[in-house]
C-alpha positions as CSV (number, residue, x, y, z in Angstrom):
1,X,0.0,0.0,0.0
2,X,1.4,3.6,-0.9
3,X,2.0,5.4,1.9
4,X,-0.1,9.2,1.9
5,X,1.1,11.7,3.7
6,X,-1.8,13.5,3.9
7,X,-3.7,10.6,5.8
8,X,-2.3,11.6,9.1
9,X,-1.2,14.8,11.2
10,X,2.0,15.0,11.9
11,X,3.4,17.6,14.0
12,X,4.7,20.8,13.1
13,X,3.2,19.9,9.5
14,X,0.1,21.5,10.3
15,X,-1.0,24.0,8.0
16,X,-2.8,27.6,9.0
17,X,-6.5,27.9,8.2
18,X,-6.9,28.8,4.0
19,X,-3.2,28.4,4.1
20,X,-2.3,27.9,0.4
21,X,-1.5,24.0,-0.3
22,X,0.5,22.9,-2.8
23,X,0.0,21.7,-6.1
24,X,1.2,18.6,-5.7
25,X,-0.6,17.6,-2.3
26,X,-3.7,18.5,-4.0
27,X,-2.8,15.8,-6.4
28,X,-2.1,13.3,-3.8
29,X,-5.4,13.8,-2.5
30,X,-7.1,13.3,-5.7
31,X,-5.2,10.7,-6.9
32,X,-5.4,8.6,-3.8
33,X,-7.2,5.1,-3.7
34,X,-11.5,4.7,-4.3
35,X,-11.7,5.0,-0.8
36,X,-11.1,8.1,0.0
37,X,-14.1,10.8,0.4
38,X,-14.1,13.7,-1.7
39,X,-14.7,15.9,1.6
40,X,-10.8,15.0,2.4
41,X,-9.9,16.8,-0.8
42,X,-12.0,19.4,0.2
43,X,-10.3,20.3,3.5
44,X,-6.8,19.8,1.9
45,X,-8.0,22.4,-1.2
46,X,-8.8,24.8,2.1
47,X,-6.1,23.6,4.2
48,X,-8.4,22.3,6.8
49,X,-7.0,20.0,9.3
50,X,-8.6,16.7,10.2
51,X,-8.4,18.0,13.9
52,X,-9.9,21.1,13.1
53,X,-13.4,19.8,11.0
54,X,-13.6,16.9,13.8
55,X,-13.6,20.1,16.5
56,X,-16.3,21.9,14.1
57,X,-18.5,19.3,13.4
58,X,-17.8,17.7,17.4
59,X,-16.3,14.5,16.4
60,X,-13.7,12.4,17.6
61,X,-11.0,13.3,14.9
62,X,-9.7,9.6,14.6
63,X,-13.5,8.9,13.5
64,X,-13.0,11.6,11.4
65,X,-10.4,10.7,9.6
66,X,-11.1,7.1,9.1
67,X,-14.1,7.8,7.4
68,X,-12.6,10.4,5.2
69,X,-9.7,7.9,4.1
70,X,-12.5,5.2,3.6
71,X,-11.9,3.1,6.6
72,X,-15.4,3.5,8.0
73,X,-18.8,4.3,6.2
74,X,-19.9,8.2,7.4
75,X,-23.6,7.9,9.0
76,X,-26.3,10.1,8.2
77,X,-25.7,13.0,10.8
78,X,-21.9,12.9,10.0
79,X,-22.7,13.7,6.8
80,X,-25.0,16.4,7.7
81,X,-22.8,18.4,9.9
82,X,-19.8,18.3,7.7
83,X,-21.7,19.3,4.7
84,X,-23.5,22.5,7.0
85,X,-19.6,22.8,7.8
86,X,-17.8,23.1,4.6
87,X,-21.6,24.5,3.0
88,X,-21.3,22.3,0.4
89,X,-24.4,19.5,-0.6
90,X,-23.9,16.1,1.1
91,X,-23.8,14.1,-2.2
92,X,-20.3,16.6,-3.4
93,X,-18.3,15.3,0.0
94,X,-19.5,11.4,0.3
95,X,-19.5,8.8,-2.2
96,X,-21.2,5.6,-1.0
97,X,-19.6,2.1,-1.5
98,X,-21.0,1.6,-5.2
99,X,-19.6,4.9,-6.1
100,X,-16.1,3.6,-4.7
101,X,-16.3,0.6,-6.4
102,X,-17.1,2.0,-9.8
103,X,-14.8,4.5,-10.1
């Protein structure tokens, strides 16, 4: 398995709120396996940490993060607050599994 260094938050890596991101981690994120949500490219587009949308939408950021990097299917009210968080529609940050598997 590639390693991604975007999965996880190391520290004194973190980046400021609308920080700009680089090209090429922007790429990372989009290229990265069918798993991944596209709310996690989302965050790293607007250099949003993990930590920080877990505080906003009062989640547990290891939750957080395994659903964004497809470990763990998000549930209905995870989906909602995120979306009211980034104000983006539900169905632009969450695939479901036959979206994964298709693409």
């Amino acid at each position: 398995m590639q390693h991604n260094p975007l999965a996880e938050e190391k520290p004194g890596s973190r980046r400021r709120l609308g920080e700009e991101v680089p090209a090429m981690e922007v790429v990372e994120v989009i290229a990265t396996p069918r798993g991944v949500q596209p709310a996690k490219a989302v965050l790293v587009l607007r250099g949003i940490t993990i930590r920080h949308a877990a505080a906003q939408t009062d989640y547990d950021r290891n939750y957080v993060g395994a659903v964004l990097n497809g470990r763990m299917v998000p549930g209905p009210k995870f989906k909602r607050r995120m979306s009211a968080f980034l104000e983006l529609p539900e169905d632009e940050l969450f695939r479901d599994r036959s979206e994964q598997m298709a693409s």
